[in-house]
N, CA, C and O atoms as a Maestro MAE file, in Angstrom:
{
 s_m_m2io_version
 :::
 2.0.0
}

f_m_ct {
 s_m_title
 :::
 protein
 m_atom[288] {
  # First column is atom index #
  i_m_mmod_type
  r_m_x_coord
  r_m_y_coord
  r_m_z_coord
  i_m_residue_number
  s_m_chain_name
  s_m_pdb_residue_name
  s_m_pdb_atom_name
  i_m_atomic_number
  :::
  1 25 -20.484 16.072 -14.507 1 A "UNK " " N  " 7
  2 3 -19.431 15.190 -14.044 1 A "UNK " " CA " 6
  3 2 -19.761 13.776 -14.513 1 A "UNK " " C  " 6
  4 15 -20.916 13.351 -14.531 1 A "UNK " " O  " 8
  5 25 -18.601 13.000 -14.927 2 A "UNK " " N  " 7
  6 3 -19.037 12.006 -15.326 2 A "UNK " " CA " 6
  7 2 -17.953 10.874 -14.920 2 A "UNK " " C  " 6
  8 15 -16.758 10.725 -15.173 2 A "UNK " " O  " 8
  9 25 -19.051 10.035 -14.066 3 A "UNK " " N  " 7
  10 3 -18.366 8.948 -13.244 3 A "UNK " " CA " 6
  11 2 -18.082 7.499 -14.099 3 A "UNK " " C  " 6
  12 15 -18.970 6.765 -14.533 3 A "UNK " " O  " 8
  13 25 -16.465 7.257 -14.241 4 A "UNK " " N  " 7
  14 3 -16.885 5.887 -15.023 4 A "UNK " " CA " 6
  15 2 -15.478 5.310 -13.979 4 A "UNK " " C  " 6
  16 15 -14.421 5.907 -13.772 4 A "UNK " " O  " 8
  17 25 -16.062 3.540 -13.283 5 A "UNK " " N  " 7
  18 3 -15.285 3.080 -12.776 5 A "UNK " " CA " 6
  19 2 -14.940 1.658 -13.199 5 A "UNK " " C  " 6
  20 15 -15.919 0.915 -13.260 5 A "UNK " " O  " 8
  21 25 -13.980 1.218 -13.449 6 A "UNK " " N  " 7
  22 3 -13.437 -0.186 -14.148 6 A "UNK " " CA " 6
  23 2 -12.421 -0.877 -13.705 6 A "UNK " " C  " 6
  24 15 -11.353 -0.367 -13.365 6 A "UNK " " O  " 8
  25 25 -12.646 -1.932 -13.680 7 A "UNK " " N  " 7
  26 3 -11.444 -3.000 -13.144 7 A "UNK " " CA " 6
  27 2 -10.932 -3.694 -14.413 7 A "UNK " " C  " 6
  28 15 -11.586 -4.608 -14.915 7 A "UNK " " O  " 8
  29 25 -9.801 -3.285 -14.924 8 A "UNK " " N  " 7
  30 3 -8.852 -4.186 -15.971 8 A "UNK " " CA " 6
  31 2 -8.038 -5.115 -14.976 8 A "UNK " " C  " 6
  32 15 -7.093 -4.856 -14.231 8 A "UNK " " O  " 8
  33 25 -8.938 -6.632 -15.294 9 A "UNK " " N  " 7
  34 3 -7.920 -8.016 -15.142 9 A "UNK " " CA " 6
  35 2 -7.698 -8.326 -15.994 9 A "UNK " " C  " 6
  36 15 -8.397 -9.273 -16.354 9 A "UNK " " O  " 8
  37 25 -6.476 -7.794 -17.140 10 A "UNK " " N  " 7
  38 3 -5.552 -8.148 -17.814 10 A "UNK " " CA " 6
  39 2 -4.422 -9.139 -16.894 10 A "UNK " " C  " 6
  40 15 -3.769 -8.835 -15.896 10 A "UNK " " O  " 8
  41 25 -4.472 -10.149 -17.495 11 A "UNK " " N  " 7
  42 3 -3.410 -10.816 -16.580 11 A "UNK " " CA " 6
  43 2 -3.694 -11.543 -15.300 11 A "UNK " " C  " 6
  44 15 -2.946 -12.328 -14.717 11 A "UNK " " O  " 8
  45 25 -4.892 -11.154 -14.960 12 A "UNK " " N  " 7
  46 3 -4.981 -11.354 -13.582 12 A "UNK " " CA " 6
  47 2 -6.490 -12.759 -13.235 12 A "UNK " " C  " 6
  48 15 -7.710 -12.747 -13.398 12 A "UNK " " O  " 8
  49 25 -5.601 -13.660 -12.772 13 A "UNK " " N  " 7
  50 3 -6.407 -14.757 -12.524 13 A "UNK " " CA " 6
  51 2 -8.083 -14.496 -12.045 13 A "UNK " " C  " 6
  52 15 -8.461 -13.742 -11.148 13 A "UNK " " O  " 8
  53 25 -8.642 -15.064 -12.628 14 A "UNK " " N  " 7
  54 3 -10.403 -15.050 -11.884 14 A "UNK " " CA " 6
  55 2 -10.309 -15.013 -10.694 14 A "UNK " " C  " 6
  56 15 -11.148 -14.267 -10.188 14 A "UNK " " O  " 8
  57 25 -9.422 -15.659 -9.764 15 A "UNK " " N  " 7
  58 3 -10.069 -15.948 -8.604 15 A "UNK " " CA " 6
  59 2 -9.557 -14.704 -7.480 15 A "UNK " " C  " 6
  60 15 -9.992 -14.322 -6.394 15 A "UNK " " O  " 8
  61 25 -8.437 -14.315 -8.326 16 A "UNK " " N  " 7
  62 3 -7.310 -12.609 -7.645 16 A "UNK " " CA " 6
  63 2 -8.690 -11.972 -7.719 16 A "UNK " " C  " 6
  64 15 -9.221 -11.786 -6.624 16 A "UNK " " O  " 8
  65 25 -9.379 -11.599 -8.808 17 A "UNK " " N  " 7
  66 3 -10.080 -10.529 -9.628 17 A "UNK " " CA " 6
  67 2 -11.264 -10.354 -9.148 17 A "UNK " " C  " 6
  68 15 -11.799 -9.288 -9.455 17 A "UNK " " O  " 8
  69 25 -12.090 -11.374 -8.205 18 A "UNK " " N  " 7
  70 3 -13.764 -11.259 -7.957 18 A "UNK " " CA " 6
  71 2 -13.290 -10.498 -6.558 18 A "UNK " " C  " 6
  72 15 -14.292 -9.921 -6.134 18 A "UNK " " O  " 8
  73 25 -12.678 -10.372 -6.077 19 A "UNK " " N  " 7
  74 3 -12.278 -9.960 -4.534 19 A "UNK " " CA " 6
  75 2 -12.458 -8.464 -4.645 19 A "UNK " " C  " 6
  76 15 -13.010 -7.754 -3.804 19 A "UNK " " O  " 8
  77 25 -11.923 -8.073 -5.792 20 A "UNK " " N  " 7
  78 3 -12.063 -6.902 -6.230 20 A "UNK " " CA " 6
  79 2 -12.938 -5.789 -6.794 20 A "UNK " " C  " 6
  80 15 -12.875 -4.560 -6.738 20 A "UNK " " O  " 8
  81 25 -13.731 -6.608 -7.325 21 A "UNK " " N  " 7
  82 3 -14.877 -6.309 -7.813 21 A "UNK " " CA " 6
  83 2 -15.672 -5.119 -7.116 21 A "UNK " " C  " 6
  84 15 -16.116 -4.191 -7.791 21 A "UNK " " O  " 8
  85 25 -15.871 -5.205 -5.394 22 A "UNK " " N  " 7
  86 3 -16.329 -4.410 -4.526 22 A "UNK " " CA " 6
  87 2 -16.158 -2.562 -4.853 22 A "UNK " " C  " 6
  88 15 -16.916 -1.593 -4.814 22 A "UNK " " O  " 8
  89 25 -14.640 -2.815 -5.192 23 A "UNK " " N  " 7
  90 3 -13.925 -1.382 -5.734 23 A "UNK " " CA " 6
  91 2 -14.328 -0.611 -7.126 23 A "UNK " " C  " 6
  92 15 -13.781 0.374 -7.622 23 A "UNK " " O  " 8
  93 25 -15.111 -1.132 -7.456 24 A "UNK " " N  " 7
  94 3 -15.693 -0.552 -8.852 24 A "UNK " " CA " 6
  95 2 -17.148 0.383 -8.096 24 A "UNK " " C  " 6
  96 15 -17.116 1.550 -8.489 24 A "UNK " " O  " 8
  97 25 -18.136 0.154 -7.309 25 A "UNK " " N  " 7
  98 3 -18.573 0.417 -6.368 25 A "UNK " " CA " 6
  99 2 -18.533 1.562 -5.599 25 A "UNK " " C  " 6
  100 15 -19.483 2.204 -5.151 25 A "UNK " " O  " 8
  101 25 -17.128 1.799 -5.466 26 A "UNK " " N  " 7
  102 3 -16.878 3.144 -4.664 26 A "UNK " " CA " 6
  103 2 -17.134 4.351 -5.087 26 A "UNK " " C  " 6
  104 15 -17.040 4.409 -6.313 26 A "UNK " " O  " 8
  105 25 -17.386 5.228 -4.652 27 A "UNK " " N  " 7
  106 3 -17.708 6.762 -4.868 27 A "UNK " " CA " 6
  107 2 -16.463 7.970 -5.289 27 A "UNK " " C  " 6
  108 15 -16.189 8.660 -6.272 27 A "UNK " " O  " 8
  109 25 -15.976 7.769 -4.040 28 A "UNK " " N  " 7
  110 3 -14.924 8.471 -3.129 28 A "UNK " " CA " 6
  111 2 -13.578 7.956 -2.445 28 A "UNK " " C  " 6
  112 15 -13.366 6.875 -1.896 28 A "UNK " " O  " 8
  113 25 -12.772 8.994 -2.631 29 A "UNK " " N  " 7
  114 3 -11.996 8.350 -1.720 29 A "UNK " " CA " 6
  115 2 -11.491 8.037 -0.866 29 A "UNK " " C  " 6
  116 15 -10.351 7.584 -0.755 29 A "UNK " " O  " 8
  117 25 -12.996 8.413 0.594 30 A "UNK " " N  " 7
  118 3 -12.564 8.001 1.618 30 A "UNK " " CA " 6
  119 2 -13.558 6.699 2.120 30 A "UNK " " C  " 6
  120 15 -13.574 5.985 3.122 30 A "UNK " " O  " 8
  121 25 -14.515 6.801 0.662 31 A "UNK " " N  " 7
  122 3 -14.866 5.357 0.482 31 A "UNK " " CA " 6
  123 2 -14.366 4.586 0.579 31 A "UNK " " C  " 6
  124 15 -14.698 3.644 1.298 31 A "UNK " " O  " 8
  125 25 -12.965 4.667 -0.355 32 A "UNK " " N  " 7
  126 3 -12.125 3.299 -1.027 32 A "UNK " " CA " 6
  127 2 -11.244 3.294 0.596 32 A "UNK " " C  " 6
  128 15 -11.050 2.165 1.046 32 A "UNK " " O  " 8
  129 25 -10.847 4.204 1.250 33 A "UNK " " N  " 7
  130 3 -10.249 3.946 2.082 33 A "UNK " " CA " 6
  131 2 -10.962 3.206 3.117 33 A "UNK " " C  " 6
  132 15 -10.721 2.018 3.332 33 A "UNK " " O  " 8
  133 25 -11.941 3.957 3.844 34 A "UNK " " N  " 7
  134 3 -12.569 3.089 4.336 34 A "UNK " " CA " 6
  135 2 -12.841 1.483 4.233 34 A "UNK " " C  " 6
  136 15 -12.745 0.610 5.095 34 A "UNK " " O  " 8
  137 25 -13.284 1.404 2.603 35 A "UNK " " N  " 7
  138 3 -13.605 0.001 2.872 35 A "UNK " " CA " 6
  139 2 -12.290 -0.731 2.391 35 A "UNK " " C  " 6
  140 15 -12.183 -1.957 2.344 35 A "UNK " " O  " 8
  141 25 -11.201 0.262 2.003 36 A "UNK " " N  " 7
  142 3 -9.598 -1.172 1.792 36 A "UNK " " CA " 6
  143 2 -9.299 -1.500 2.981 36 A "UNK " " C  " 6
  144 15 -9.053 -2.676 3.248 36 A "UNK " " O  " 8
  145 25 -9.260 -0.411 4.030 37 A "UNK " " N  " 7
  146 3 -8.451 -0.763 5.306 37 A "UNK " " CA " 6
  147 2 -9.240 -1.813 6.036 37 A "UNK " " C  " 6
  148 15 -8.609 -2.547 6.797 37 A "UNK " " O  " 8
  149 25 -10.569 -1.985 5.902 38 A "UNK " " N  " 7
  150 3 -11.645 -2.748 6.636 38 A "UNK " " CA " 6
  151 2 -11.729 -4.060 6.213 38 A "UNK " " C  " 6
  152 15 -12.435 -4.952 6.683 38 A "UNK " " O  " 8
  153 25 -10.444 -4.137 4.681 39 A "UNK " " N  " 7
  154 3 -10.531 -5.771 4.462 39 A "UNK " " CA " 6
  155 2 -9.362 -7.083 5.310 39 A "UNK " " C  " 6
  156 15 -8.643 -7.052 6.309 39 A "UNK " " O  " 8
  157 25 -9.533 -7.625 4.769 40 A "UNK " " N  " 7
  158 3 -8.633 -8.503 5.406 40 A "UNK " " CA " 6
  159 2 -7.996 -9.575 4.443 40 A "UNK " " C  " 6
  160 15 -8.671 -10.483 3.957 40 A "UNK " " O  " 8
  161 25 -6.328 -9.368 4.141 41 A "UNK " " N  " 7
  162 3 -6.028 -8.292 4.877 41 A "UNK " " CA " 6
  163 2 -5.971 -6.896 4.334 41 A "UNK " " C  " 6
  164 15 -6.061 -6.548 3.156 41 A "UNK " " O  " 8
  165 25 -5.795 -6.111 5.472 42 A "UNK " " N  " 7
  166 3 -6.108 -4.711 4.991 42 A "UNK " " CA " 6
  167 2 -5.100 -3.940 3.538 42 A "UNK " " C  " 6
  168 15 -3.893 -3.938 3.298 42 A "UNK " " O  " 8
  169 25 -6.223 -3.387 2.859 43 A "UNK " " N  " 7
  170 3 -5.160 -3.066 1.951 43 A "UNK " " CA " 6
  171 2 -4.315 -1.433 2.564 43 A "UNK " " C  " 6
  172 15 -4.447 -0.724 3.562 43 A "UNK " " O  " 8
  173 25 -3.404 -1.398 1.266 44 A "UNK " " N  " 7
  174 3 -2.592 -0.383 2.484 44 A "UNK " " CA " 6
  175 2 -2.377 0.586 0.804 44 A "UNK " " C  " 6
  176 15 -2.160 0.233 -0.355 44 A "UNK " " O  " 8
  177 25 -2.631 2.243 1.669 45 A "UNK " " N  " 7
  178 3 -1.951 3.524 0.911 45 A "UNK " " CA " 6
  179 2 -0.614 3.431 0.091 45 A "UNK " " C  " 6
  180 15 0.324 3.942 0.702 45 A "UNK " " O  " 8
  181 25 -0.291 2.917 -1.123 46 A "UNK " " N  " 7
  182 3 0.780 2.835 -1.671 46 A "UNK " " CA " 6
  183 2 1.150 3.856 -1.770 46 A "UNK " " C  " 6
  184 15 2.187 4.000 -1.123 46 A "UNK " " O  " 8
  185 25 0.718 5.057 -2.465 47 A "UNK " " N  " 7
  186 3 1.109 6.391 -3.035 47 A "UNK " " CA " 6
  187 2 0.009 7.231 -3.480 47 A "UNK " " C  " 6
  188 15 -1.148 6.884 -3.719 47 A "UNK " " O  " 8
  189 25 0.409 8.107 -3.537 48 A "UNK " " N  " 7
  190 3 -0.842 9.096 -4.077 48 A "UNK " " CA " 6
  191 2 0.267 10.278 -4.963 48 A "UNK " " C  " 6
  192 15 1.065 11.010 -4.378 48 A "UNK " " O  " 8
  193 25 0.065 10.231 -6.520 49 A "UNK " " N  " 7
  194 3 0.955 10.865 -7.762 49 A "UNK " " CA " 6
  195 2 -0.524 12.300 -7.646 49 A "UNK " " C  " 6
  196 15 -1.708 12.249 -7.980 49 A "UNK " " O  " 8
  197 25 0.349 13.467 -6.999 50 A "UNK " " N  " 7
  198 3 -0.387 14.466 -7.613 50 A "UNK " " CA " 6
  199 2 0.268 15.019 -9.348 50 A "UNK " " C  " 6
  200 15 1.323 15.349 -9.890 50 A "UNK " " O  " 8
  201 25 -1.319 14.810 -9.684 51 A "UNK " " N  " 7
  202 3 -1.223 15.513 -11.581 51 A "UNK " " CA " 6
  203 2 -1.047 17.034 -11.505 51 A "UNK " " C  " 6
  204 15 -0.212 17.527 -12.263 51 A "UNK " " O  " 8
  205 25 -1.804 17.916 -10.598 52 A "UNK " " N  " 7
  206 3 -2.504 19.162 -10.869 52 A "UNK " " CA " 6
  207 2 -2.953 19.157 -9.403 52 A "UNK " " C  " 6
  208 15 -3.133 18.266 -8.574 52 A "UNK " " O  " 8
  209 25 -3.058 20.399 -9.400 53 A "UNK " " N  " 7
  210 3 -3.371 21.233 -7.656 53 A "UNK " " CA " 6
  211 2 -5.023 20.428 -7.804 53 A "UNK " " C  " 6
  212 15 -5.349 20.153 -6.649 53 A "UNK " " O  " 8
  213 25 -6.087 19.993 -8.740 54 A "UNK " " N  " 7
  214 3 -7.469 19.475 -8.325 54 A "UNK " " CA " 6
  215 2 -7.408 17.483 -8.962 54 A "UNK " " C  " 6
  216 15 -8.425 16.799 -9.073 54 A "UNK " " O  " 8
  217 25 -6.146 17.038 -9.233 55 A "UNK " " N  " 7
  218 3 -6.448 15.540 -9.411 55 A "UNK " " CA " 6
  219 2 -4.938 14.844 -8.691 55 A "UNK " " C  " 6
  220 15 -3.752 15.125 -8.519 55 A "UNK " " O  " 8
  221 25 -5.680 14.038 -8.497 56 A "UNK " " N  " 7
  222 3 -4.767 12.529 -7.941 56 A "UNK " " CA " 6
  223 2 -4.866 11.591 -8.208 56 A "UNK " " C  " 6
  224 15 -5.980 11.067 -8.208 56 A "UNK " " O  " 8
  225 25 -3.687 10.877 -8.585 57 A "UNK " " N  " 7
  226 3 -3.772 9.232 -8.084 57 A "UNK " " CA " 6
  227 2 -3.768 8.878 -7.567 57 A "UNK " " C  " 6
  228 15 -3.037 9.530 -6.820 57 A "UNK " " O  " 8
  229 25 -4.230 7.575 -6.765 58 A "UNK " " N  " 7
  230 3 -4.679 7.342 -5.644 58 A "UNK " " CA " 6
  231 2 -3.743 5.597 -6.006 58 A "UNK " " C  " 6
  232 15 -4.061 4.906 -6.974 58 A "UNK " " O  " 8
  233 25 -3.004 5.328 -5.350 59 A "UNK " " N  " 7
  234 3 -2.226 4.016 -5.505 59 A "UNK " " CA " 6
  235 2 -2.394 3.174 -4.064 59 A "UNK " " C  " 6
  236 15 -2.122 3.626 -2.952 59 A "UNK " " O  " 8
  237 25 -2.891 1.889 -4.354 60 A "UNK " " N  " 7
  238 3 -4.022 0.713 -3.309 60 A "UNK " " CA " 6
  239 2 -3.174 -0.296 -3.483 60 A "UNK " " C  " 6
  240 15 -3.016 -0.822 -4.585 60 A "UNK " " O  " 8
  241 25 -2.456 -0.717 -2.256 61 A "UNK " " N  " 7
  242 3 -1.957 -2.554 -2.908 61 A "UNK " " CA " 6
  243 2 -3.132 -3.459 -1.799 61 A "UNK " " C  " 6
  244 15 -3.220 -3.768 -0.610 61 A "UNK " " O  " 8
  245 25 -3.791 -3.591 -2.899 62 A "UNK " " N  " 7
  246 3 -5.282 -4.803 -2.360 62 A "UNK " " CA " 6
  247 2 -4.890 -6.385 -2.428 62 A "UNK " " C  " 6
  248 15 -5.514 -7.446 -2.437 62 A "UNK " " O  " 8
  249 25 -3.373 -5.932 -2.475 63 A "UNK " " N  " 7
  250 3 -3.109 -7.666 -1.552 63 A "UNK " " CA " 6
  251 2 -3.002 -8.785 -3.068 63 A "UNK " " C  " 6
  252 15 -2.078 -9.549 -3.346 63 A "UNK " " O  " 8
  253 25 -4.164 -8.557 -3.775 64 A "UNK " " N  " 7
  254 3 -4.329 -9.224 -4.824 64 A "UNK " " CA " 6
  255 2 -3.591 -8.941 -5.845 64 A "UNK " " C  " 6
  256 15 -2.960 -9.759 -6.515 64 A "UNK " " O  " 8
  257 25 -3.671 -7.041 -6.106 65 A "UNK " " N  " 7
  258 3 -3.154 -6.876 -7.540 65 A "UNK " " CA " 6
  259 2 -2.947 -4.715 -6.377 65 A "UNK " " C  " 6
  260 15 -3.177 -4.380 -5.215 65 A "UNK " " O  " 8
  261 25 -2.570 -4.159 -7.290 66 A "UNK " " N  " 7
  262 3 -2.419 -2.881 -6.829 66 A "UNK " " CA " 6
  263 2 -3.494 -2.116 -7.861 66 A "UNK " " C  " 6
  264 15 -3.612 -2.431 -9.045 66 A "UNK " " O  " 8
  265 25 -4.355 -0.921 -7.118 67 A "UNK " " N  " 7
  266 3 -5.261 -0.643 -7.633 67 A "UNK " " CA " 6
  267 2 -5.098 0.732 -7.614 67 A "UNK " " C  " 6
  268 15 -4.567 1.148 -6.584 67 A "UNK " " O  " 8
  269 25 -5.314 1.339 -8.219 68 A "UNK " " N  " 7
  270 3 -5.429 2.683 -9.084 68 A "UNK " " CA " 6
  271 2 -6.679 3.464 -9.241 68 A "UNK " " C  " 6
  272 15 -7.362 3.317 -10.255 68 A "UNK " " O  " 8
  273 25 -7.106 4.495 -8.063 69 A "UNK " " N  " 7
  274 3 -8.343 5.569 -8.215 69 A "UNK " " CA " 6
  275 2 -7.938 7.310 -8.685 69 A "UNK " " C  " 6
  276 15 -7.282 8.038 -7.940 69 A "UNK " " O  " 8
  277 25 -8.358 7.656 -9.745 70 A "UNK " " N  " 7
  278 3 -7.778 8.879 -10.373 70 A "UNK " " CA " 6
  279 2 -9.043 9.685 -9.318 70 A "UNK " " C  " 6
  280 15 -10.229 9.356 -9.294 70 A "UNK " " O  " 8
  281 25 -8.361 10.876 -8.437 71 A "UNK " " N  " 7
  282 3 -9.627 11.864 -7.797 71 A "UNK " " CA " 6
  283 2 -9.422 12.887 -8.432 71 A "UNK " " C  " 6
  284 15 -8.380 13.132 -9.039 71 A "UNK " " O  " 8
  285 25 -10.680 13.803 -8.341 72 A "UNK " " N  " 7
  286 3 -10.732 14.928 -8.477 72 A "UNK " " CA " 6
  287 2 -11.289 15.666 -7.863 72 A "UNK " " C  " 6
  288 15 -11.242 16.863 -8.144 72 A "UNK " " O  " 8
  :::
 }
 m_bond[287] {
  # First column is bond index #
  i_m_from
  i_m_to
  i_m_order
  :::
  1 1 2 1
  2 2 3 1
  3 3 4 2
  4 3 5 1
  5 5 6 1
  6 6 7 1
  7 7 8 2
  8 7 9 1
  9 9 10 1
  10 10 11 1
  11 11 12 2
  12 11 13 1
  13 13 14 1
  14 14 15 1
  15 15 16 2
  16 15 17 1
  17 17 18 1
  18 18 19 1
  19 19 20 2
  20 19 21 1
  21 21 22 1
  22 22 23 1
  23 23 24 2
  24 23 25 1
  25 25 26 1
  26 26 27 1
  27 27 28 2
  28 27 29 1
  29 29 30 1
  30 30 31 1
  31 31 32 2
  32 31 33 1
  33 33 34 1
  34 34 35 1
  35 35 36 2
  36 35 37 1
  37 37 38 1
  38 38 39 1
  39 39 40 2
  40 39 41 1
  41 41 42 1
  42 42 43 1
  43 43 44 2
  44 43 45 1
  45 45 46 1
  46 46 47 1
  47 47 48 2
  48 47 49 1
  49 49 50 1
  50 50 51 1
  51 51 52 2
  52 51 53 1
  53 53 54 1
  54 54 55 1
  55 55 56 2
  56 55 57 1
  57 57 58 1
  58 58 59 1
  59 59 60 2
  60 59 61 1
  61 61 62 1
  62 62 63 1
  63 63 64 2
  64 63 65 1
  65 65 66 1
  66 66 67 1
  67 67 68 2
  68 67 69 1
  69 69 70 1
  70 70 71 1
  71 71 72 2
  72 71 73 1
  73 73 74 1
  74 74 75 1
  75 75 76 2
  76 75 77 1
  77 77 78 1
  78 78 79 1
  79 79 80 2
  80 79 81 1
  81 81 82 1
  82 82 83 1
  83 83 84 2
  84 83 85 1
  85 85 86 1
  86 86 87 1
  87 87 88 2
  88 87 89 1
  89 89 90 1
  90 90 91 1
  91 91 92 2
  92 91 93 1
  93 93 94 1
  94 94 95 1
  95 95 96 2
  96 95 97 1
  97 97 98 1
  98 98 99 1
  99 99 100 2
  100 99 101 1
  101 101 102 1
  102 102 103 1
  103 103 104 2
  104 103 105 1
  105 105 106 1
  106 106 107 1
  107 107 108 2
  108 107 109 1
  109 109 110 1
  110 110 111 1
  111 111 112 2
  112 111 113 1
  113 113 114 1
  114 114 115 1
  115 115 116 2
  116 115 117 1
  117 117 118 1
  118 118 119 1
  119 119 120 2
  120 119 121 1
  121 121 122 1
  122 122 123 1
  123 123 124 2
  124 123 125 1
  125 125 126 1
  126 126 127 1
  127 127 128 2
  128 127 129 1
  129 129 130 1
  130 130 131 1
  131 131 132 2
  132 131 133 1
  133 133 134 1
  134 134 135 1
  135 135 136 2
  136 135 137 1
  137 137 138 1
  138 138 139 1
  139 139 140 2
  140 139 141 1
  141 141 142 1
  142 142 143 1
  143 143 144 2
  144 143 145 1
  145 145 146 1
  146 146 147 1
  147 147 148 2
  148 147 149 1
  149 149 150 1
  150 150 151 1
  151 151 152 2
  152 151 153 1
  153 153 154 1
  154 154 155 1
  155 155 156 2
  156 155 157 1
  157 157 158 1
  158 158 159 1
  159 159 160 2
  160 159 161 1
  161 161 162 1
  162 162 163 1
  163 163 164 2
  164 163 165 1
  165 165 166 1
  166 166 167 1
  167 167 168 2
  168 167 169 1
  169 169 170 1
  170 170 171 1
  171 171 172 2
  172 171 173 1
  173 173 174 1
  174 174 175 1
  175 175 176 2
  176 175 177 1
  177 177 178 1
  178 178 179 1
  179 179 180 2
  180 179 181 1
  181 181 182 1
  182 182 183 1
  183 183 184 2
  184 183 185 1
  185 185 186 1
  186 186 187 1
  187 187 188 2
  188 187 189 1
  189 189 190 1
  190 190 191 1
  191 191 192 2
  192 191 193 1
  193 193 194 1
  194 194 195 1
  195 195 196 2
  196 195 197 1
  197 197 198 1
  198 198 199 1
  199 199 200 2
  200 199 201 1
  201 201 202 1
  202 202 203 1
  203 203 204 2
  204 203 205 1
  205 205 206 1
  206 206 207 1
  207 207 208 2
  208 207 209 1
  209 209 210 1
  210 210 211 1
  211 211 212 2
  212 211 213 1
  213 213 214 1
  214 214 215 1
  215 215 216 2
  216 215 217 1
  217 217 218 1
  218 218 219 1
  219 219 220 2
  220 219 221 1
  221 221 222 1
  222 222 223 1
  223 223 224 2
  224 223 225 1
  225 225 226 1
  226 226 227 1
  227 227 228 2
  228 227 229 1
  229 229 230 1
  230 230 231 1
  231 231 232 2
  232 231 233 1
  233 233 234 1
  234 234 235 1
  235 235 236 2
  236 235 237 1
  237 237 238 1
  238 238 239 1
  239 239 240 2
  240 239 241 1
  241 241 242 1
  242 242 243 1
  243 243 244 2
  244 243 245 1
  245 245 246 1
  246 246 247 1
  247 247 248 2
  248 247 249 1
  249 249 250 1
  250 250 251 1
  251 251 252 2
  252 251 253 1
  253 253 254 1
  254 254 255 1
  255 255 256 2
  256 255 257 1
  257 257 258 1
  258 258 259 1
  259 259 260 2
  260 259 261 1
  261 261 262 1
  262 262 263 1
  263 263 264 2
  264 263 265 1
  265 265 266 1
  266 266 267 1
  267 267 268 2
  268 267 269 1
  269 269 270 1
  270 270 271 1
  271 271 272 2
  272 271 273 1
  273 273 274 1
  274 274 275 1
  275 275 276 2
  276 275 277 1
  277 277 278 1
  278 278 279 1
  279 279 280 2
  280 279 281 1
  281 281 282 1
  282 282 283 1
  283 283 284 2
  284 283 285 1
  285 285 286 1
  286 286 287 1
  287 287 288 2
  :::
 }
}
């Protein structure tokens, strides 16, 4: 298995973008949940796009920018 996690701030001001940073970090996704809902303010479950009965998208509006975790 091979874990690769990245934050593209295309577009997105320095100061939106370090807030974020934390989310590169995460494992899982009851990691990311855990620690979005625990921010302030809390980020919130946009959507979740099932691909296939074993992957998801995972759609985050972190207030700053909306963030995007592919699971499997």
């Amino acid at each position: 298995m091979r874990r690769e996690l990245r934050i593209a701030t295309v577009g997105l001001a320095p100061e939106r973008a370090t807030p974020l940073a934390p989310a590169a970090r995460l494992d899982t996704l009851e990691d990311v949940l855990r620690f979005g809902f625990a921010q302030r303010p809390a980020w919130e479950l946009a959507d979740v796009v099932v691909q296939d009965e074993f992957t998801h998208d995972v759609i985050v509006n972190a207030a700053a920018a909306f963030l995007v975790f592919d699971t499997t």
